[in-house]
CHARMM internal coordinates of N, CA and C (Angstrom, degrees):
IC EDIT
DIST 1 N 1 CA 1.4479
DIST 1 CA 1 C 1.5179
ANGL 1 N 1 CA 1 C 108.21
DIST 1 C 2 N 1.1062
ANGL 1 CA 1 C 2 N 109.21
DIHE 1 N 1 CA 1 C 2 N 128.93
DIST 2 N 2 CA 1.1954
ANGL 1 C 2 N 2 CA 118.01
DIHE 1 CA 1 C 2 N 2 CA 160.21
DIST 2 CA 2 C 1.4711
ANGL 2 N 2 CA 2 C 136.30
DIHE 1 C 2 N 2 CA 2 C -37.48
DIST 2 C 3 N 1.0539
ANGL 2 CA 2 C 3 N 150.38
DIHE 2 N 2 CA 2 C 3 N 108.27
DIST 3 N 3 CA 1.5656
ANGL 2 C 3 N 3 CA 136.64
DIHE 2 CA 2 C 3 N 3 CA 170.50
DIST 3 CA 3 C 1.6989
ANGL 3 N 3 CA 3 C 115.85
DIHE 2 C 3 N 3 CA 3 C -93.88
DIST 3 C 4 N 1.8551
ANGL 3 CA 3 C 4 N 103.48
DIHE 3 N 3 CA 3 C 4 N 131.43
DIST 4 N 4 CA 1.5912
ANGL 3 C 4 N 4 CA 90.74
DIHE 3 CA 3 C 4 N 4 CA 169.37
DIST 4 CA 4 C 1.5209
ANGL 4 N 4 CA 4 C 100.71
DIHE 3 C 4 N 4 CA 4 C -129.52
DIST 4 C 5 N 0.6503
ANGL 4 CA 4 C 5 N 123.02
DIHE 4 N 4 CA 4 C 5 N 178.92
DIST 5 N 5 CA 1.6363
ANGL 4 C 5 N 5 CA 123.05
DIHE 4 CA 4 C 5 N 5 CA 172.09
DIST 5 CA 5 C 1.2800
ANGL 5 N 5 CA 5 C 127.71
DIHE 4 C 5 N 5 CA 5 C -104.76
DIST 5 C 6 N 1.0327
ANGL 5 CA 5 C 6 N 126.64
DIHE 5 N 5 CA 5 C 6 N 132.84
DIST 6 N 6 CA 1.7418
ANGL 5 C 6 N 6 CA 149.03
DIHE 5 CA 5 C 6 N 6 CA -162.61
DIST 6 CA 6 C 1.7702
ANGL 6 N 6 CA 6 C 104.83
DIHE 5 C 6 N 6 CA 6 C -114.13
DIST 6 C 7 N 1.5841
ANGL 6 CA 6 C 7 N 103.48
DIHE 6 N 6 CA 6 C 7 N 94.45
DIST 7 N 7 CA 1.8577
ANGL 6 C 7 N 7 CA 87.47
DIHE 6 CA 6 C 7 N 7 CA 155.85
DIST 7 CA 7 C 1.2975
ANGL 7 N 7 CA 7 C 101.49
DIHE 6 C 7 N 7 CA 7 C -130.45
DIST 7 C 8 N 1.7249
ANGL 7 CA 7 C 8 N 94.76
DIHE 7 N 7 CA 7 C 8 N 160.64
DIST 8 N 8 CA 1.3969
ANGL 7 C 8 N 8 CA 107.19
DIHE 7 CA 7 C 8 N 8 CA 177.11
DIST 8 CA 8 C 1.3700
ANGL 8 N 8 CA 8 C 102.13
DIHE 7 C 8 N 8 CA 8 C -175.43
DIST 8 C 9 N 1.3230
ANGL 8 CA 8 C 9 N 115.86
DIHE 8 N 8 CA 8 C 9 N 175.04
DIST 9 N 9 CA 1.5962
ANGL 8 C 9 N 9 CA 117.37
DIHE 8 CA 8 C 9 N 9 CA -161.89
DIST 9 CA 9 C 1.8919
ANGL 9 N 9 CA 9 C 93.74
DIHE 8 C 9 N 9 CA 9 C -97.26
DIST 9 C 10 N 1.1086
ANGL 9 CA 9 C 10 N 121.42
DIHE 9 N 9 CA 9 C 10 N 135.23
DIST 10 N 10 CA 1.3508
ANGL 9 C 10 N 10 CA 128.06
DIHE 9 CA 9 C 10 N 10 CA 154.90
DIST 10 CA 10 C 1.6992
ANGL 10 N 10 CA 10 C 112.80
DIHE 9 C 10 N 10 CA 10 C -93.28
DIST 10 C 11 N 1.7117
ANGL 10 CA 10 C 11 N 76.31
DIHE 10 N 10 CA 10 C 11 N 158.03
DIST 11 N 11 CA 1.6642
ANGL 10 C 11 N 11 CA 84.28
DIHE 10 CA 10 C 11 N 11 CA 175.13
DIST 11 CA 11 C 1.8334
ANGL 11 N 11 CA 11 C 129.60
DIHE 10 C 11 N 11 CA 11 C -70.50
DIST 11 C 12 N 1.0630
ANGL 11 CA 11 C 12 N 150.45
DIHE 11 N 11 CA 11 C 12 N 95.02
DIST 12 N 12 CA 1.4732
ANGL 11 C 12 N 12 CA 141.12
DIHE 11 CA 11 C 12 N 12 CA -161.27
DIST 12 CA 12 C 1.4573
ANGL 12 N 12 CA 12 C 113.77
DIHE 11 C 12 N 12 CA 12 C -26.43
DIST 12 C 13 N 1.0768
ANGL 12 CA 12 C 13 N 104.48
DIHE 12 N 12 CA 12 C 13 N 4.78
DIST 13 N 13 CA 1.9138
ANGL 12 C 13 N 13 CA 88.66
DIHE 12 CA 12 C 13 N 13 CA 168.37
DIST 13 CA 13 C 1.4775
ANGL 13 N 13 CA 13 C 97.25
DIHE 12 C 13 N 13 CA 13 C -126.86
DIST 13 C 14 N 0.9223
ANGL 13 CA 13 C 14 N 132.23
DIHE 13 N 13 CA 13 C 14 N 46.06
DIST 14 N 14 CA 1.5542
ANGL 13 C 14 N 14 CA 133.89
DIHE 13 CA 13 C 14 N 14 CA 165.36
DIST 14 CA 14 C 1.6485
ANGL 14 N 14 CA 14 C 103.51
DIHE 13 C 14 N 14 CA 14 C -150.65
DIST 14 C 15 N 1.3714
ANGL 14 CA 14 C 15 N 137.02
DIHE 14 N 14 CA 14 C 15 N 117.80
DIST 15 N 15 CA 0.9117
ANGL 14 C 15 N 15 CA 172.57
DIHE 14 CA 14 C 15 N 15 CA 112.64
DIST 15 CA 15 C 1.6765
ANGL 15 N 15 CA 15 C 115.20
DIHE 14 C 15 N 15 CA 15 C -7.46
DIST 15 C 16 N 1.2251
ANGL 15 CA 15 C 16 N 124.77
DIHE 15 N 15 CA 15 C 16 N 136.15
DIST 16 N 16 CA 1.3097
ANGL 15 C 16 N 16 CA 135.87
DIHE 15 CA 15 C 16 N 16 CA -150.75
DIST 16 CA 16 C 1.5368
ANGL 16 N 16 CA 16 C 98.13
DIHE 15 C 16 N 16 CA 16 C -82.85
DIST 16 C 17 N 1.7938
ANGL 16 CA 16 C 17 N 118.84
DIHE 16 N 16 CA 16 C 17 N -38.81
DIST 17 N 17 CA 1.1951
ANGL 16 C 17 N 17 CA 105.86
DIHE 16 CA 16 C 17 N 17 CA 175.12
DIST 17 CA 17 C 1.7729
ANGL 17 N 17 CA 17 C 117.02
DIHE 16 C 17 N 17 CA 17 C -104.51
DIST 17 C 18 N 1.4389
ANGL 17 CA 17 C 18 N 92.22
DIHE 17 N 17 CA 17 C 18 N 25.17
DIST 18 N 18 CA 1.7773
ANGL 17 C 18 N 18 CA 88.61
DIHE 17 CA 17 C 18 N 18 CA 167.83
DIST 18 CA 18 C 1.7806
ANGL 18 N 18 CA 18 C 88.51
DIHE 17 C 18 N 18 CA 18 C -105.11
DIST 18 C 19 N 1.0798
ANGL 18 CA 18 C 19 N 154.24
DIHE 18 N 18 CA 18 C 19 N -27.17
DIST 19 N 19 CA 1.3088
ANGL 18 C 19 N 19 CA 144.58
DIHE 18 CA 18 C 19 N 19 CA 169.50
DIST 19 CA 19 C 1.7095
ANGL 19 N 19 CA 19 C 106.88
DIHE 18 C 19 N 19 CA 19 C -52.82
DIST 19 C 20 N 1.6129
ANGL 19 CA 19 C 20 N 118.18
DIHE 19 N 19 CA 19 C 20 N -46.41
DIST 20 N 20 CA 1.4289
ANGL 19 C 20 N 20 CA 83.84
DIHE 19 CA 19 C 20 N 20 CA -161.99
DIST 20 CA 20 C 1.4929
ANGL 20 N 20 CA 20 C 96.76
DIHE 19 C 20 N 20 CA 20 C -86.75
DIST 20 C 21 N 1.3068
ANGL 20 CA 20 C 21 N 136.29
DIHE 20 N 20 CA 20 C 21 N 1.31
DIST 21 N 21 CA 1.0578
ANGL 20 C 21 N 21 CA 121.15
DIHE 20 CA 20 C 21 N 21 CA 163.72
DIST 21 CA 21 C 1.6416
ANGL 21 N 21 CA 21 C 128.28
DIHE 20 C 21 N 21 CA 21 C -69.71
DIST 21 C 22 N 1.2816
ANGL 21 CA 21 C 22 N 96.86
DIHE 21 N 21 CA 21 C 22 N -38.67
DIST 22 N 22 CA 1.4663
ANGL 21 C 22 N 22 CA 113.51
DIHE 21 CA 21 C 22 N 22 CA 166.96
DIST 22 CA 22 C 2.2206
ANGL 22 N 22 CA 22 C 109.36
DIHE 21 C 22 N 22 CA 22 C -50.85
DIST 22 C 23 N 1.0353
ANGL 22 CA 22 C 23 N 95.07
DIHE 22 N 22 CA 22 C 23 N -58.12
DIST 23 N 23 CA 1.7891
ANGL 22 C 23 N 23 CA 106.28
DIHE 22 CA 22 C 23 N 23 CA -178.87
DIST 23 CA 23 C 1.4371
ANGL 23 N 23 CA 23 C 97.04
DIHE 22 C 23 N 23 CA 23 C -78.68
DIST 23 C 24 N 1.2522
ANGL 23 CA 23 C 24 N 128.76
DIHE 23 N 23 CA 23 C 24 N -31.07
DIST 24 N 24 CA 1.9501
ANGL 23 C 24 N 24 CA 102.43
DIHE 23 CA 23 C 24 N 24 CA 173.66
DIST 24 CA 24 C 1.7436
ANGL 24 N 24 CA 24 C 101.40
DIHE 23 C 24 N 24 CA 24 C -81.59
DIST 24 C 25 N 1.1034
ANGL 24 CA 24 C 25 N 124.72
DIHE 24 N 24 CA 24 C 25 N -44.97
DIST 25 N 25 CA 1.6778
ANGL 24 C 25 N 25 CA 116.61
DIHE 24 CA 24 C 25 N 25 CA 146.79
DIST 25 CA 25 C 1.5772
ANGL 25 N 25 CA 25 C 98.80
DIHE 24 C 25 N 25 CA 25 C 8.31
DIST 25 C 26 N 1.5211
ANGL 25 CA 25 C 26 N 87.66
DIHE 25 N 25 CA 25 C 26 N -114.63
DIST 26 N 26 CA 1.4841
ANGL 25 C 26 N 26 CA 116.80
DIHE 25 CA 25 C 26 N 26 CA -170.74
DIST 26 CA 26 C 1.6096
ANGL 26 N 26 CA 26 C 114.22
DIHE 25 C 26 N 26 CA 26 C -19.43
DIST 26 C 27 N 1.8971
ANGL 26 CA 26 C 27 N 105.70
DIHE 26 N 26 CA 26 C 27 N -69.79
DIST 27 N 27 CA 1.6197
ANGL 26 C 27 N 27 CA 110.64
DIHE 26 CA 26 C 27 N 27 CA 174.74
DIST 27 CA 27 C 1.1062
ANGL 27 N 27 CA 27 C 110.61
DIHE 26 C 27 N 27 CA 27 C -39.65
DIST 27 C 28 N 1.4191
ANGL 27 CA 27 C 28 N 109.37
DIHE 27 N 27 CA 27 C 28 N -40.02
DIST 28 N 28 CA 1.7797
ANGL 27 C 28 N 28 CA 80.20
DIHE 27 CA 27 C 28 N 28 CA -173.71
DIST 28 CA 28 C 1.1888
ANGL 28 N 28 CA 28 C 126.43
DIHE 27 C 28 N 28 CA 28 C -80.43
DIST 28 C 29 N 1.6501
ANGL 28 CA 28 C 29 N 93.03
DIHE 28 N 28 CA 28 C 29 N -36.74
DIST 29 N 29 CA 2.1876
ANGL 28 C 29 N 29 CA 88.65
DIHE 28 CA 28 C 29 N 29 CA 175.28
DIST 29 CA 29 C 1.5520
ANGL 29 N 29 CA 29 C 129.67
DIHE 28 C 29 N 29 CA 29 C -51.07
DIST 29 C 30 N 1.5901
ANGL 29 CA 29 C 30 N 95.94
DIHE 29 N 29 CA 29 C 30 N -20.56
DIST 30 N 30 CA 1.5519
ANGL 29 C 30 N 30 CA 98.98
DIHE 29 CA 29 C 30 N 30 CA -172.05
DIST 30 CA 30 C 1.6581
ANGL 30 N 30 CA 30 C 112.18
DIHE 29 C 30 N 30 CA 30 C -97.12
DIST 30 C 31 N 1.6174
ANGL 30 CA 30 C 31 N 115.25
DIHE 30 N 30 CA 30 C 31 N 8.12
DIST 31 N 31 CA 1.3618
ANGL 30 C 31 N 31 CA 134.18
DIHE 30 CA 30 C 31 N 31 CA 161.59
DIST 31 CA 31 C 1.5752
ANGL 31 N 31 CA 31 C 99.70
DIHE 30 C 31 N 31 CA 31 C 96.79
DIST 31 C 32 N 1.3630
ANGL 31 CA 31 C 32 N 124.59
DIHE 31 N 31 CA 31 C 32 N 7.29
DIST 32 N 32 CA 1.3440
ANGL 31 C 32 N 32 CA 120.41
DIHE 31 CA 31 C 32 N 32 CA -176.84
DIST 32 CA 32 C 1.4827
ANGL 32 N 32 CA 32 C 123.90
DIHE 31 C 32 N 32 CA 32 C -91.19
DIST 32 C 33 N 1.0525
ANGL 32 CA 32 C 33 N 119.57
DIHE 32 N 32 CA 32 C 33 N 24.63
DIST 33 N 33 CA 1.3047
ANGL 32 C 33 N 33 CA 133.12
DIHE 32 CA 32 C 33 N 33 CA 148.15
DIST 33 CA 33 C 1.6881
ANGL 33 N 33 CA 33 C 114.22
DIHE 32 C 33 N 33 CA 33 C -175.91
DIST 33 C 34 N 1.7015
ANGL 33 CA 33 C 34 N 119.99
DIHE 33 N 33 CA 33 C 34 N 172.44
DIST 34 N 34 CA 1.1320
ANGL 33 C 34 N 34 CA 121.37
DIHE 33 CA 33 C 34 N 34 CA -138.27
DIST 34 CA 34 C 1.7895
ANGL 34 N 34 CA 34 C 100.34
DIHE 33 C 34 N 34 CA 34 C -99.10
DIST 34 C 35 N 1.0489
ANGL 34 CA 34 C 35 N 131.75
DIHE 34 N 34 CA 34 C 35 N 165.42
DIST 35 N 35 CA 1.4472
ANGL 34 C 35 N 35 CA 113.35
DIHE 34 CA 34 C 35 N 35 CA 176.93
DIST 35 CA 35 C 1.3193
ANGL 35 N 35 CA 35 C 115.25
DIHE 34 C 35 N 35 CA 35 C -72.61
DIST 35 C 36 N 1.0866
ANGL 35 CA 35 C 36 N 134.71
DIHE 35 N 35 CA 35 C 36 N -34.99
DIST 36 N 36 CA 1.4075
ANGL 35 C 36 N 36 CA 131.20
DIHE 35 CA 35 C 36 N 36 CA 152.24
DIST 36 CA 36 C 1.9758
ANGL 36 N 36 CA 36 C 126.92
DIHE 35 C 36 N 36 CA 36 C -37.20
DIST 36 C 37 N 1.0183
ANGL 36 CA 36 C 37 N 84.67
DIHE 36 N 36 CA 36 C 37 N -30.36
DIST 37 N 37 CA 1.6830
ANGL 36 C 37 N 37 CA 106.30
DIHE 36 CA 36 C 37 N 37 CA 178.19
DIST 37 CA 37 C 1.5995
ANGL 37 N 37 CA 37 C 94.90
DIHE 36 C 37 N 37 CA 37 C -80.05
DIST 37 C 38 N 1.2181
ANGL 37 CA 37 C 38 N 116.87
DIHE 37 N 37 CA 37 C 38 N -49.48
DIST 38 N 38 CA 1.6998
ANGL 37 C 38 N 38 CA 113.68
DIHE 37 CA 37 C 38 N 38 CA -144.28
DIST 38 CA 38 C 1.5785
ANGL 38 N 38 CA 38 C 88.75
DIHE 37 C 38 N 38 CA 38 C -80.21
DIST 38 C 39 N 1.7037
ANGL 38 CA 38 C 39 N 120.45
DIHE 38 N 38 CA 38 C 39 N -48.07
DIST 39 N 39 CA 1.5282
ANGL 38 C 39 N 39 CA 138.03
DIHE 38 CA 38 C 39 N 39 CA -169.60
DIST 39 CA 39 C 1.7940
ANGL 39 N 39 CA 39 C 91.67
DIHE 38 C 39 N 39 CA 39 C -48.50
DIST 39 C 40 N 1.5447
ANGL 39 CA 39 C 40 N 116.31
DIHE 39 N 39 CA 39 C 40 N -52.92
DIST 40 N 40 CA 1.3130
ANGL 39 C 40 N 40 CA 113.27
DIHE 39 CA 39 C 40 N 40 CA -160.81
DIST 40 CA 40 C 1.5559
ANGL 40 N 40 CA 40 C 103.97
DIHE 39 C 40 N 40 CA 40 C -69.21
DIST 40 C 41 N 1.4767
ANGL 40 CA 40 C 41 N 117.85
DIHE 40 N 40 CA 40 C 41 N -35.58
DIST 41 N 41 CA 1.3404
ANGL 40 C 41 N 41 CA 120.01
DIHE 40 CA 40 C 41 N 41 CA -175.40
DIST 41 CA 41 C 1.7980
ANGL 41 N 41 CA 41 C 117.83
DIHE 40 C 41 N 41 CA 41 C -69.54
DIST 41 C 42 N 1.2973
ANGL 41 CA 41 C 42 N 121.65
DIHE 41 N 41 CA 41 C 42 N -26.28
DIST 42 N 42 CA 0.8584
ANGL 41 C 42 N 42 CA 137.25
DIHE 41 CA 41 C 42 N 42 CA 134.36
DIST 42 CA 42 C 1.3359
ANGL 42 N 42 CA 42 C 153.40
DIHE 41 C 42 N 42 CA 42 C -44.04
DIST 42 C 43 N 1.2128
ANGL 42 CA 42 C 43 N 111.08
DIHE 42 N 42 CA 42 C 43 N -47.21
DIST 43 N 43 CA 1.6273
ANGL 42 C 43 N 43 CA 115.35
DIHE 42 CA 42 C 43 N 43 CA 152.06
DIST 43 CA 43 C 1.5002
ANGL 43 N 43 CA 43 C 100.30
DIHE 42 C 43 N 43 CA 43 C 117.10
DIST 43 C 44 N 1.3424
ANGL 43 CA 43 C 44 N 118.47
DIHE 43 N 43 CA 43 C 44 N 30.16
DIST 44 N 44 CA 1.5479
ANGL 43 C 44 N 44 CA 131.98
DIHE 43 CA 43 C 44 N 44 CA -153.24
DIST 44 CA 44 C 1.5315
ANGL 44 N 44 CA 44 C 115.52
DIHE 43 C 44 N 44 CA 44 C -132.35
DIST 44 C 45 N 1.2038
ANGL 44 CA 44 C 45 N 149.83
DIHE 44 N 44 CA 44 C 45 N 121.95
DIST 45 N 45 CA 1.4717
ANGL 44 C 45 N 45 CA 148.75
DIHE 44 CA 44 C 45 N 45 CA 170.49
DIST 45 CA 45 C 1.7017
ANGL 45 N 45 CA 45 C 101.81
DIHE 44 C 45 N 45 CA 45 C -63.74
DIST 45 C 46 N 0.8598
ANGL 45 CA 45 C 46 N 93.79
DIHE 45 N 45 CA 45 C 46 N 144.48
DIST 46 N 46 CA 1.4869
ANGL 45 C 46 N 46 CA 91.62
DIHE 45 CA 45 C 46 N 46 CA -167.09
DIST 46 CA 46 C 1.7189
ANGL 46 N 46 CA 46 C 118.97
DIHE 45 C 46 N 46 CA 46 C -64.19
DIST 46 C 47 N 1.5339
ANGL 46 CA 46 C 47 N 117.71
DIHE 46 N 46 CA 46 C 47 N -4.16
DIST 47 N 47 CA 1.2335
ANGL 46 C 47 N 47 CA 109.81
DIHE 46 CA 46 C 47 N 47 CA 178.47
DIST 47 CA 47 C 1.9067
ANGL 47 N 47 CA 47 C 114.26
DIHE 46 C 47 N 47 CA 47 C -83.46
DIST 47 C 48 N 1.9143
ANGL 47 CA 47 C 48 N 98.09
DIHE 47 N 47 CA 47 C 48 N -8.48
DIST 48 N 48 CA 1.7276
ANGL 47 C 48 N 48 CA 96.71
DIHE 47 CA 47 C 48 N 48 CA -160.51
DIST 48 CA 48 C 1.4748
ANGL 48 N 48 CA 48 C 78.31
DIHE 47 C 48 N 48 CA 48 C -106.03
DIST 48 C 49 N 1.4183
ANGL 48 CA 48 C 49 N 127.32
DIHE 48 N 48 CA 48 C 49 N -6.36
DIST 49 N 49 CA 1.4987
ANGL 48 C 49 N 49 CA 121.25
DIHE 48 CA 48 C 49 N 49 CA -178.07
DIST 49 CA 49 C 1.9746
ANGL 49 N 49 CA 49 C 104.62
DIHE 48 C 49 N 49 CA 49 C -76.61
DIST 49 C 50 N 1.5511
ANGL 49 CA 49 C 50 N 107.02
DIHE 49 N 49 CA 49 C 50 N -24.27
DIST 50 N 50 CA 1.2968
ANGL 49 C 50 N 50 CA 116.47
DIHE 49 CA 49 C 50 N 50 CA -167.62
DIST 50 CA 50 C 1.3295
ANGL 50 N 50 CA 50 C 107.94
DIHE 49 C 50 N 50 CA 50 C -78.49
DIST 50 C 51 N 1.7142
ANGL 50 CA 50 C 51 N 109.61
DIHE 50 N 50 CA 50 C 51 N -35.53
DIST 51 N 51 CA 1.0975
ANGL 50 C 51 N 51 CA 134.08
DIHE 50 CA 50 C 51 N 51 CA 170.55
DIST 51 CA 51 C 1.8871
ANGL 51 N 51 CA 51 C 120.93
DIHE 50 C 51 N 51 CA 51 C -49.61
DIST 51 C 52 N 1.6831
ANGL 51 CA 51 C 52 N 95.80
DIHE 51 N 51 CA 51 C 52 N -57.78
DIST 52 N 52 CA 1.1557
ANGL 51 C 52 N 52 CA 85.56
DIHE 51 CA 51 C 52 N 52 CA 146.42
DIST 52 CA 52 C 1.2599
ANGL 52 N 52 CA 52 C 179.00
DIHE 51 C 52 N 52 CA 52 C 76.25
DIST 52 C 53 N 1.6175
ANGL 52 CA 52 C 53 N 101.55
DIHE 52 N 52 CA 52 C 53 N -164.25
DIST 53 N 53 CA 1.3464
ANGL 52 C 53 N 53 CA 135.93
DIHE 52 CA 52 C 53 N 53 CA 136.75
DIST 53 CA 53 C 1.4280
ANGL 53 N 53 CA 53 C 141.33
DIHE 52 C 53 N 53 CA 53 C -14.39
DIST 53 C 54 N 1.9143
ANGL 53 CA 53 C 54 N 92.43
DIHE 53 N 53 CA 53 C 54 N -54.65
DIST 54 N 54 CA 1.4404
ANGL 53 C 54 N 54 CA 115.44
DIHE 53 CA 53 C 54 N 54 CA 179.83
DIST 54 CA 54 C 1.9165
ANGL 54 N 54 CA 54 C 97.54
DIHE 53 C 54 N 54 CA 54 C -94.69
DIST 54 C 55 N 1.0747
ANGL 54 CA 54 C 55 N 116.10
DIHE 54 N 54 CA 54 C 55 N -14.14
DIST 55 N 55 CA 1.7729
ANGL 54 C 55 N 55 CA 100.75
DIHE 54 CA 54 C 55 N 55 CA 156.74
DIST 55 CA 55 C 1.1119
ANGL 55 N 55 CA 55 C 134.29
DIHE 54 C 55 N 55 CA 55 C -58.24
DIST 55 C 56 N 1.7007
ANGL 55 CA 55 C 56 N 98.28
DIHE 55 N 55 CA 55 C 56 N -41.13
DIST 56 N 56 CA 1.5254
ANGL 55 C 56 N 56 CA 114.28
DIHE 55 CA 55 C 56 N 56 CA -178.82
DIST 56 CA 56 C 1.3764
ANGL 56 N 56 CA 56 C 111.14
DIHE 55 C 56 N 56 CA 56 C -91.29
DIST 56 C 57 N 1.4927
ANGL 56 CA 56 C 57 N 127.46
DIHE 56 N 56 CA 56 C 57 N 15.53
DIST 57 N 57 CA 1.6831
ANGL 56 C 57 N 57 CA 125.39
DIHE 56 CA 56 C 57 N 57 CA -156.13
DIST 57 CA 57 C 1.3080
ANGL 57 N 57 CA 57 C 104.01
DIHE 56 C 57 N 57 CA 57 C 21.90
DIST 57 C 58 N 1.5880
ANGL 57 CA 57 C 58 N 112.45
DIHE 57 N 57 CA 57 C 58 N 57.09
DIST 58 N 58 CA 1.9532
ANGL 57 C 58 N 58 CA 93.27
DIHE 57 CA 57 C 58 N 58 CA 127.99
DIST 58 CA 58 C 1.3013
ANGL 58 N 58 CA 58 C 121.33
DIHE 57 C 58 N 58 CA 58 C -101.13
DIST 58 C 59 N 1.1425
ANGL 58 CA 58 C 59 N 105.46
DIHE 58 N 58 CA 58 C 59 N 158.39
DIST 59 N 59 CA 1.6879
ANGL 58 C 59 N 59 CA 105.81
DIHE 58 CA 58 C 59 N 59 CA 174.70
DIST 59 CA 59 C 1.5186
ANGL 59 N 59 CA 59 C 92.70
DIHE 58 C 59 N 59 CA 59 C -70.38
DIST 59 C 60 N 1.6572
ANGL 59 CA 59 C 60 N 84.47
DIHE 59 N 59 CA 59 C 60 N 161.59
DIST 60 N 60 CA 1.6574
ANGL 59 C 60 N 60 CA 94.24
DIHE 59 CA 59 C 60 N 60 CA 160.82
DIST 60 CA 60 C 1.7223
ANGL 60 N 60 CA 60 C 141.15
DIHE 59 C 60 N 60 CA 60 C -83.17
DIST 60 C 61 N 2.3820
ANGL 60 CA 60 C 61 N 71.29
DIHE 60 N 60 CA 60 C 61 N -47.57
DIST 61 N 61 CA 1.7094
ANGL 60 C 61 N 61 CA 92.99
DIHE 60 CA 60 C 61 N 61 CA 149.07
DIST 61 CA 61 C 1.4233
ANGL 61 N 61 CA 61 C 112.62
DIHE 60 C 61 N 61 CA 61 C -111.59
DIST 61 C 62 N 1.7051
ANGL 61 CA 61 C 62 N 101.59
DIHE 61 N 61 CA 61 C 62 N 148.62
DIST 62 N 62 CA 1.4639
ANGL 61 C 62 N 62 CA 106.80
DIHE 61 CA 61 C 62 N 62 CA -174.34
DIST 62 CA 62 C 1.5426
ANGL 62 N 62 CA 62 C 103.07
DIHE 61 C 62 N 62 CA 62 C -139.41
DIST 62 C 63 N 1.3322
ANGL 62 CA 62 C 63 N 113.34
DIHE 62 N 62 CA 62 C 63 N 98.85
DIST 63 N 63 CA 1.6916
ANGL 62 C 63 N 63 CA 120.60
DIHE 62 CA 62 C 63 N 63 CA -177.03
DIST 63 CA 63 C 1.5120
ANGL 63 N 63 CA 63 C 99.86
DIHE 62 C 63 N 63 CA 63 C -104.75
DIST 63 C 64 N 1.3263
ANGL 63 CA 63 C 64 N 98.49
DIHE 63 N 63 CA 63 C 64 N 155.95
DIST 64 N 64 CA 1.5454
ANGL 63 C 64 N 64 CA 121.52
DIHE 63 CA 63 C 64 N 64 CA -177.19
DIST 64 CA 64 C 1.4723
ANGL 64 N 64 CA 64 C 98.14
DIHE 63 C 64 N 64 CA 64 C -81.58
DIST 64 C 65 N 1.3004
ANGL 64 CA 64 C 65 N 120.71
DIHE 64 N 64 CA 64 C 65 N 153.81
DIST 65 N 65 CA 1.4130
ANGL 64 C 65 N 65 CA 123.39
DIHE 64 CA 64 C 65 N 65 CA 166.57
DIST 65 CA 65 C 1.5608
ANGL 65 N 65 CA 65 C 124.09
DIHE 64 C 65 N 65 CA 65 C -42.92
DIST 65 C 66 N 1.2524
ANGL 65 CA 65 C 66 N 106.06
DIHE 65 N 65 CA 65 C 66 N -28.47
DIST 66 N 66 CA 1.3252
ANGL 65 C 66 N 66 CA 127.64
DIHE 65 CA 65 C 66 N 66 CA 160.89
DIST 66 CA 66 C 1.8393
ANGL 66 N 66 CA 66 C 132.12
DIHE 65 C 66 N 66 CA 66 C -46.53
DIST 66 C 67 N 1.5379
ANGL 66 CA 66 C 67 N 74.67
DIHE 66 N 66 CA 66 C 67 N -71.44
DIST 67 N 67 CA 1.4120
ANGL 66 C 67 N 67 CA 97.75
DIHE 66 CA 66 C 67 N 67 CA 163.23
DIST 67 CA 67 C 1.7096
ANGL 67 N 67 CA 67 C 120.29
DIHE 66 C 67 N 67 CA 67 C -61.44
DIST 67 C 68 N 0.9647
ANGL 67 CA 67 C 68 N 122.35
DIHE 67 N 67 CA 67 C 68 N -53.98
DIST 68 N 68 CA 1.3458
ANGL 67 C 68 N 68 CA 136.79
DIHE 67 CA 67 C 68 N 68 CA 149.12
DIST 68 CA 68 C 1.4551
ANGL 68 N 68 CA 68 C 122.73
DIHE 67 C 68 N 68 CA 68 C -24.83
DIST 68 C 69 N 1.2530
ANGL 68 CA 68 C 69 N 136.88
DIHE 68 N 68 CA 68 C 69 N -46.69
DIST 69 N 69 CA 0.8706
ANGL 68 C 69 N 69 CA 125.41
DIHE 68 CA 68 C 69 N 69 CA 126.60
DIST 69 CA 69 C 1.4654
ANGL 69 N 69 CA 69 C 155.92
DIHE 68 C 69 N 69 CA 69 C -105.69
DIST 69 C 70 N 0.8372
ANGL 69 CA 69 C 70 N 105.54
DIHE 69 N 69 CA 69 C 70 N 53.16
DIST 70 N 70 CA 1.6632
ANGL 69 C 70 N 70 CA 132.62
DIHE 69 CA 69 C 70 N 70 CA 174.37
DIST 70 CA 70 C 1.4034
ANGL 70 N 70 CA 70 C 105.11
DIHE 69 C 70 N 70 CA 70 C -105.83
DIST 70 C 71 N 1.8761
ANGL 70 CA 70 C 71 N 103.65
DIHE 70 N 70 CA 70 C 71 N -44.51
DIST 71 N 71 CA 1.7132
ANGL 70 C 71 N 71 CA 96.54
DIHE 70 CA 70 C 71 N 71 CA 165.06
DIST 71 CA 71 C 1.2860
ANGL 71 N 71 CA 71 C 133.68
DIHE 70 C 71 N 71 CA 71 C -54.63
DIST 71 C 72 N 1.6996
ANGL 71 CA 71 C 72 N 100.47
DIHE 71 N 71 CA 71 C 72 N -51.59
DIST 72 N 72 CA 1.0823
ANGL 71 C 72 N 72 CA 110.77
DIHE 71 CA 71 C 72 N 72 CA 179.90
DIST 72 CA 72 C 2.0062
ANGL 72 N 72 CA 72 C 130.08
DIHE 71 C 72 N 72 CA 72 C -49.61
DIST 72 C 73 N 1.4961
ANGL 72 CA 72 C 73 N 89.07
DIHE 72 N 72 CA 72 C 73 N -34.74
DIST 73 N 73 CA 1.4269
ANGL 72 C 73 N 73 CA 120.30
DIHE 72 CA 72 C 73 N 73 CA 176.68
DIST 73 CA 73 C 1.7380
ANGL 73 N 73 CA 73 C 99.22
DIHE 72 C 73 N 73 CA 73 C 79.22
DIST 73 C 74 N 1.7976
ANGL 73 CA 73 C 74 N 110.59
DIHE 73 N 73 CA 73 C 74 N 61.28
DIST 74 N 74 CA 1.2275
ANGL 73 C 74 N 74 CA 105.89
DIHE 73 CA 73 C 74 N 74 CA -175.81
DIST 74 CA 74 C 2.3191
ANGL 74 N 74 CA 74 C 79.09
DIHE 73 C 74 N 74 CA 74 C -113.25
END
COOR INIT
IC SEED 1 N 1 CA 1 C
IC BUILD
């Protein structure tokens, strides 16, 4: 993966490592990077990154109805 760098001023009640958790959050729900990616961007092994996830109700896995069943093999 690529790395680029991001600065910008935050607001004083948000904290430098509650943002990238907050923005690897997001990437991942919106499929733009991998959970391994998001855990590392975060500062997290990927099982407390899964962890989480399920604070914020995201899924971990998120299939399209499609996908969904194609898994299923319906």
């Amino acid at each position: 993966m690529s790395l680029n760098a991001l600065k910008m001023e935050l607001p004083f009640s948000l904290s430098e490592n509650e943002a990238k958790v907050f923005l690897s959050l997001k990437l991942y729900e919106v499929g733009k990077i991998t959970l391994g990616q998001a855990a590392d961007m975060a500062g997290f092994s990927k099982q407390s990154f899964i962890d989480v996830l399920g604070n914020y109700k995201i899924p971990v896995i998120n299939y399209s109805p499609e996908e969904l069943r194609e898994e299923l093999g319906l």
